[in-house]
N, C-alpha and C positions, 0 to 999 in steps of 0.2 A: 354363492352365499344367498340364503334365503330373507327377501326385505319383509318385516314382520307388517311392514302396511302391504304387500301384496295377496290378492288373493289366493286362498290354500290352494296349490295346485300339483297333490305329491305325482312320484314318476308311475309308471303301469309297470309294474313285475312280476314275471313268471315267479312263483314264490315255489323252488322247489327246496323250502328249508325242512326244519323236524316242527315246525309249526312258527308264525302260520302259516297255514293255507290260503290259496286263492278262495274267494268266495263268488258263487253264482251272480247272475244280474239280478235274479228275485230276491234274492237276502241282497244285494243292494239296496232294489227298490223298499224292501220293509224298511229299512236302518231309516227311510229319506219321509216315511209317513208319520204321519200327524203327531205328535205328541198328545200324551194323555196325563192326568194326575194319578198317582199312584196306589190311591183310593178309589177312583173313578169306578162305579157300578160295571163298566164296560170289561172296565180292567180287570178289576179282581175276579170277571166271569171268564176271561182271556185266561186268567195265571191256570186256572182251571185243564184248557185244553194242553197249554202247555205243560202241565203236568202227564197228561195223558198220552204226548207225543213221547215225553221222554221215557214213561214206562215199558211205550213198545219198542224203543230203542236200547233201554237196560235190559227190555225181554223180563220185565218184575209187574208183582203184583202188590211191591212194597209200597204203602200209605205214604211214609216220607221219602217222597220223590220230589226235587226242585233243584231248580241252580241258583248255586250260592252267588252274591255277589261280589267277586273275587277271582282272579287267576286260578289255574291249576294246582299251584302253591300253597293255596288260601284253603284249596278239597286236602289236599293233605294234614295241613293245620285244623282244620274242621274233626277228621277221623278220628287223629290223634289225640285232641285235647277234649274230647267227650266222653273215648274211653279209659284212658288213662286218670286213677288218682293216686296222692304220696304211697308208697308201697307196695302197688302194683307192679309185678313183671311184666314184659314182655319180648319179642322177638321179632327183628328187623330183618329181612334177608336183603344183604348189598351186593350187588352186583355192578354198581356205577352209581354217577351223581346223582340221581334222581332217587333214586333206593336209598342211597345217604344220606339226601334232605330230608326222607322221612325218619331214617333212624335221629339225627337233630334234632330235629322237630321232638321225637319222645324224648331224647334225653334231657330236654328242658323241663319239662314235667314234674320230676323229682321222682318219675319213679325210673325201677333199675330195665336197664333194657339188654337186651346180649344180641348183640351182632354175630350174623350167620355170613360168610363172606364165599365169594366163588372169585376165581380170577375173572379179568377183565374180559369179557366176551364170550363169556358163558353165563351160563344162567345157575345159580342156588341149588345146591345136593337136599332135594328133600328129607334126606336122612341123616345128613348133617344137621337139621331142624328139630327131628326128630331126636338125637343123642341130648342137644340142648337143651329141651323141656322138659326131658327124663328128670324126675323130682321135684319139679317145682311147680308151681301157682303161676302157669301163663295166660294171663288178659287177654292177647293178642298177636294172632303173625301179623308182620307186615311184609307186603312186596309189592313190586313193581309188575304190571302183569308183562310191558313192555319198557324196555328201560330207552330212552331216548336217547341217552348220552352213547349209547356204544350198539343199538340195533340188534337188542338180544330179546328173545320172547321167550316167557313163562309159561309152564304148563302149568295148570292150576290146580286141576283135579287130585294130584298127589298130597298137594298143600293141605286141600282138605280136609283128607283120610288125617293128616299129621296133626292137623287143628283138631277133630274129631276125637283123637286120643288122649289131646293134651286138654280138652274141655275149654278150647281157646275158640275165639272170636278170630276170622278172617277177614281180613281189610285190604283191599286191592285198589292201585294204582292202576287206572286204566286212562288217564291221560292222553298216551299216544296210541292205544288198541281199540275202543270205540268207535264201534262205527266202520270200523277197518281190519278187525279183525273176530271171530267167532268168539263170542262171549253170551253166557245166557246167566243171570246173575241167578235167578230161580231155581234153576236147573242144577247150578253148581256150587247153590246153598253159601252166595259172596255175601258175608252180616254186610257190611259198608262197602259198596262202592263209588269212587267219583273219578272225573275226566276233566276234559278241559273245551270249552266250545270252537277253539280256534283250531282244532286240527282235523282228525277224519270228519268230524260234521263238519267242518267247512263254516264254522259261524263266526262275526266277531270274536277277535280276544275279548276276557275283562267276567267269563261266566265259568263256572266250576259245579256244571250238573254231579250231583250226588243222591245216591238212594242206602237208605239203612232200614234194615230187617224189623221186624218185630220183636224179634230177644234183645236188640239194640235199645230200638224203642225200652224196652222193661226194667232194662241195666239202666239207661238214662233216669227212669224215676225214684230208682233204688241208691244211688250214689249219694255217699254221704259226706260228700265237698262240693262248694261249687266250680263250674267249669271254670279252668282260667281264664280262656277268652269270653268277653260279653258279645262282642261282634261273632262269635262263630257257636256261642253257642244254643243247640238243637233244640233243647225244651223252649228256648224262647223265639229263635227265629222261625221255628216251623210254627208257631202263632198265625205268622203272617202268611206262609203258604199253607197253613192248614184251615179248616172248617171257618174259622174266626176269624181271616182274613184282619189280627190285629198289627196296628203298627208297630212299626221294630225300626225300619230304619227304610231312606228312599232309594230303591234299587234301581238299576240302568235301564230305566222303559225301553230303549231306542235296542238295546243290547240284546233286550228280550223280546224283541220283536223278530231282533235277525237269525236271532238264536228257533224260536218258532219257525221261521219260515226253512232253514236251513234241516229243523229236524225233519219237516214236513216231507222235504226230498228227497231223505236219508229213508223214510218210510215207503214214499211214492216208487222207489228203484225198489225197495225190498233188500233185508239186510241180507241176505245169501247172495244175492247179483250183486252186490255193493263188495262183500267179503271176497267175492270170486275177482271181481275187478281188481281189487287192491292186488292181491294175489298175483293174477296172470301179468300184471304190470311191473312189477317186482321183477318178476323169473325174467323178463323181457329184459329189463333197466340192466342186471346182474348178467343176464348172456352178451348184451354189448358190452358193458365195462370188461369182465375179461378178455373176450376177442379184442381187445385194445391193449390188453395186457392189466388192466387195474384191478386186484382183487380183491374182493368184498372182506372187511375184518372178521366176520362171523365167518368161521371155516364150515360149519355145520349147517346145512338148509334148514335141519328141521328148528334149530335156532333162531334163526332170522326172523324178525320183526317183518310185518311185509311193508308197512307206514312208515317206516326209518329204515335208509341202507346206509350202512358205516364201510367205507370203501379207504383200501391203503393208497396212499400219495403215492406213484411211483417212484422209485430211487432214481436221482439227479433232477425230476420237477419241481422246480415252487409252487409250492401249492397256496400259498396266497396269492400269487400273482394270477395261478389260473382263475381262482375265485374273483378277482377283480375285474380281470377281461370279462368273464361272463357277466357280470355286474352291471359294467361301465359300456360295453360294447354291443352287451344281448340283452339285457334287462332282465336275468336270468339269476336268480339268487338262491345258493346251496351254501351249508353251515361248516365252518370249521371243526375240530372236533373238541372231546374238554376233555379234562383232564390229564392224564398220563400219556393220552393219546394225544394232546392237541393240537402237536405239530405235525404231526403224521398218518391226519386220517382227517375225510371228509364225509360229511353225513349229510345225504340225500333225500330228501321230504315228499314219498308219494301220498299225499293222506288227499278225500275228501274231492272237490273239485279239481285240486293241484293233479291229480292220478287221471289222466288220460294218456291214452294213445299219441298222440299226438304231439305232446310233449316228451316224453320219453326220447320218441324219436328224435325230432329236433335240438333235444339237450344232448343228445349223442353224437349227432352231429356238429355241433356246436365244440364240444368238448374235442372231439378228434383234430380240429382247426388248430386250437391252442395247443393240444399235447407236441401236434405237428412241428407247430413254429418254437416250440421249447427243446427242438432235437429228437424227440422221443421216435423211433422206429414204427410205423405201424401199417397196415394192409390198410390204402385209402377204403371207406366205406365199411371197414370191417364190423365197425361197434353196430351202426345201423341194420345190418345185414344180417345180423346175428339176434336182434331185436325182431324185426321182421319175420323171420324164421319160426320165433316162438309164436310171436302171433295166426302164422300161418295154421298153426296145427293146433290151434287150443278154438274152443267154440266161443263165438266173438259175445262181445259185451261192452256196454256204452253209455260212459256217465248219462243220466238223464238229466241233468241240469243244466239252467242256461237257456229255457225256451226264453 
């Protein structure tokens, strides 16, 4: 039991969750610097660069670029209630929780929204999008680019083409793919995109970097209701991130320090060796869990999320007790699953600093201990060896964080 007069002293964990991530010792060290006032000349020259780190990380040349202050949940809410007003259509592709909370999220609105649905652990029929829109006045797709809850990954580029015909706005959830997975928002013509700073970047929770286009921009000054939310919404809080640096509300200095420091490293690796990492660590994680016998939910590779692995419990383990040994034994923390799956699938967190070698290994190792003593059958060393193997033959790569 923790005595509230003691000093804070939480435990060290491997955080292999769907977020967060471990964070480096240099986004430590910023989090533990100076405090500033939120006006401060210094500061509002700093919000500056930080904007400038996150356009190379969206890969945009978008003006409103900034992290909100707010969760991952808070960028969804942001999306949706800017472009959304009473009578607007639009289209949600769901594919799990996270695709859901956005389709919520619009149905509060008051405008009508039509759910595009794919079973669980697959990703959204573009042309199932596509039959939807036929005849109508659609605002907006929405989706997930990586769905968290079930380690399924979007292709985007199709979405596109389907928004392009339907004279729609595309709005992407990249929460758990930033940073961790090929995304060029310019490139692939995303109006809104936001994420979350607790996962492939590796930064404090508590930030929801978001960027919106210039047709975004133009719909916002054209809208003839005001936005629902005051706290989310764009014409007034990019005040404060824009040219005019005016006050709107006092954001997490300390938040946006680590969040800077964090993107900084995200740059300094260069997102293609960051992308390849995530990558090569994934195929490694995924060839030990089945040489152990555990296999991944996503039956399809080119499916698979590489930042979230959704892996099946095997038949006769508890899978919360393995979760607890690693826990309570290893300092080793991986996510149960949600939803329909929740009893019978674990999800696996390589995003950002969490995504080394070294881990991987050890969680494999670790994991094979417990499967052991639960009865489960298995070739001692097998998951490690079979991890090993992939890294043998792939051309190496190494978080650069941490000096």
């Amino acid at each position: 039991m923790i005595n509230p007069m003691h000093e804070l002293q939480p435990p060290t964990r491997l955080m292999l969750t769907p977020g967060p991530s471990c964070v480096s010792p240099q986004v430590y060290r910023a989090l533990a610097t100076p405090l500033v006032g939120h006006i401060d000349p210094w500061f509002t020259e700093f919000m500056g660069a930080v904007q400038t780190q996150m356009r190379g990380v969206f890969q945009t040349q978008n003006n409103m670029t900034f992290p909100i202050s707010a969760s991952g949940t808070g960028g969804i809410e942001t999306a949706v209630v800017n472009t959304l007003e009473p009578g607007d259509e639009a289209i949600v592709c769901v594919n799990g929780m996270f695709s859901g909370r956005m389709a919520e999220v619009a149905e509060r609105t008051g405008a009508k929204i039509h759910r595009v649905t794919a079973p669980v652990g697959r990703a959204v029929d573009p042309e199932d999008v596509r039959r939807a829109g036929q005849g109508r006045k659609i605002k907006f797709i929405g989706l997930a680019h990586g769905e968290t809850s079930t380690g399924v990954i979007t292709k985007l580029d199709p979405f596109r083409r389907v928004a392009d015909e339907l004279d729609a706005l595309l709005i992407v959830d990249a929460v758990a793919s930033l940073a961790g997975v090929p995304l060029d928002i310019d490139r692939q013509r995303i109006d809104i995109c936001f994420s979350g700073s607790q996962k492939a970047i590796s930064g404090p929770p508590g930030m929801s970097p978001i960027t919106v286009n210039a047709r975004v921009e133009d719909m916002l000054r054209k809208r003839k209701t005001k936005v629902q939310s005051w706290y989310f919404d764009l014409t007034t809080v990019m005040n404060y991130w824009g040219k005019e640096r005016t006050y709107h509300h006092t954001p997490p200095v300390s938040l946006i320090y680590g969040l800077y420091e964090a993107m900084r490293l995200v740059l300094e690796e260069g997102l293609e060796a960051r992308w390849e990492r995530h990558r090569q660590n994934q195929a490694a994680l995924i060839a030990g869990l089945e040489a152990m016998g555990v296999r991944p939910f996503v039956e399809r590779p080119e499916d698979r999320l590489h930042t979230v692995t959704c892996a099946w419990i095997p038949s006769g383990i508890d899978g919360a007790k393995v979760r607890s040994r690693l826990l309570n034994e290893f300092n080793i923390e991986i996510a149960g699953g949600l939803g329909e799956i929740k009893t019978t699938t674990w999800r696996i967190g390589l995003m950002g600093y969490s995504s080394q070698r070294q881990n991987i290994l050890l969680f494999l190792d670790v994991l094979e201990r417990i499967l052991l003593d639960q009865g489960m059958k298995l070739s001692i060393g097998a998951g490690v060896s079979a991890a090993a193997g992939i890294y043998a033959h792939a051309e190496p790569v190494a978080v650069t964080q941490g000096k």
